[in-house]
C-alpha positions, 0 to 999 in steps of 0.5 A: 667045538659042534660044528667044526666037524662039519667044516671041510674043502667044500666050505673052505672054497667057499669062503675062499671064493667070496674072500678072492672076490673082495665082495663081501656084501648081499647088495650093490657094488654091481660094478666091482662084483663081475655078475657074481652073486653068492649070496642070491645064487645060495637064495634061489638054491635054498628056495628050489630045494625048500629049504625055507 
């Protein structure tokens, strides 16, 4: 299937990090998400490297 070569440790601790976080949403949930910020943490991450 294209694509599943691409999938390795990396992007399972990934995944692994948001699903231990029960935090599954870009926004709100402040409270419960313990200042972390997956989602805007990848934003600025793509900005700086001008990947969009």
């Amino acid at each position: 299937m294209p694509g599943t070569e691409l999938f390795g440790a990396e992007e399972r601790k990934e995944i692994e990090d948001v699903l231990s976080t029960g935090i599954m949403f870009r926004f709100n949930h402040d409270a419960q998400r313990n200042n972390i910020w997956k989602a805007k943490d990848f934003e600025a991450e793509a900005k700086k490297d001008n990947w969009c």
